[in-house]
N, C-alpha and C positions, 0 to 999 in steps of 0.2 A: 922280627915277628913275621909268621909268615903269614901270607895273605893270597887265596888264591879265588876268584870275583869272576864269576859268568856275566852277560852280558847281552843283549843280542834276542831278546825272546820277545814275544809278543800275539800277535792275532793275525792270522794268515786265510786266506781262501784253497781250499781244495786246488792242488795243482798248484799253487805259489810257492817263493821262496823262501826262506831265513838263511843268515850268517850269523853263527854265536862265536861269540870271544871270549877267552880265556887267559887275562892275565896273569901271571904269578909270580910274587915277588917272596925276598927271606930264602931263598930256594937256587943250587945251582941247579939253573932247569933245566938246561943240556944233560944234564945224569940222571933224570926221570922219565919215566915212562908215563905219558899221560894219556887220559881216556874220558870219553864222553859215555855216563849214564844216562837211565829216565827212568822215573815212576810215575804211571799213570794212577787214579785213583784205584784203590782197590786190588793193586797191583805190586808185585814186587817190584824193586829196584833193579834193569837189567844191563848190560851192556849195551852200547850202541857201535862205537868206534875206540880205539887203541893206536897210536904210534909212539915206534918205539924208539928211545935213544940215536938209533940208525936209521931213523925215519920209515922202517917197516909198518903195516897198518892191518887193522882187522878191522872186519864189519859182522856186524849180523846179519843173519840172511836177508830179512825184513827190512834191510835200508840199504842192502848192494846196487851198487850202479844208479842210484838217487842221493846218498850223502858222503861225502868228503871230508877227512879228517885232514889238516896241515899244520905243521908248524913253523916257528920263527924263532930260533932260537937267539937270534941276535935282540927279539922286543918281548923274550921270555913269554910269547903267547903260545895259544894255540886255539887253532880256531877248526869247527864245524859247518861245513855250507852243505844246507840242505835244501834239496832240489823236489818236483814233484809231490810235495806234500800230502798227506791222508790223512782225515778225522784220525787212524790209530795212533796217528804218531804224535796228538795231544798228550803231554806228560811234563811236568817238572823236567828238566837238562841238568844234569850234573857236571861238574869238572873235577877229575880227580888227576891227584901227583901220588906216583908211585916212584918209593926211591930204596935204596936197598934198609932201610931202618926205619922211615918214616912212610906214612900217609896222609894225604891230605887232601880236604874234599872243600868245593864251593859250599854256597848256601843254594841254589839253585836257579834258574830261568824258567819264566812257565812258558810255555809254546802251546799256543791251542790254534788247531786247524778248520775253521766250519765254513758253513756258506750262510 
């Protein structure tokens, strides 16, 4: 069965941090392409971060040089450390596993950023 379980969210002040974690098990996770989403209320579901099987990575413009995507393939994670925080960046976190047949997505982490 597979099981893939965010981690890591919570309630932050303007300018603080988070680490989210992403285990995934059922799953050879070295063969996926995993990626961090978010939806904020009202909002569609966007991309955030992506690395790929070779450890390549995308960001969206809106979280360059303030979030980190990494992984570990030997503790089948992957993880998001998010730096400089902003009210916009309150939203559900997604964890998705992209493999050449299948997908598979968290249930999500909320993250909300206020003062």
């Amino acid at each position: 069965q597979v099981q893939v379980v965010e981690s890591g969210g919570g309630w932050v002040q303007p300018g603080g941090s988070l680490r989210l974690s992403c285990p995934a098990s059922g799953i050879t996770f070295s063969r996926y392409v995993m990626g961090w989403y978010r939806q904020a209320p009202g909002k569609q579901r966007e991309l955030v971060a992506s690395i790929g099987t070779g450890s390549g990575t995308n960001y969206a413009d809106s979280v360059k040089g303030r979030f980190t995507i990494s992984r570990d393939n030997a503790k089948n994670t992957v993880y998001l450390q998010m730096n400089s925080l902003r009210p916009e960046d309150t939203a559900v976190y997604y964890c998705k596993a992209t493999g050449w047949t299948y997908i598979y997505w968290g249930q999500g982490t909320q993250v909300t950023v206020s003062s």
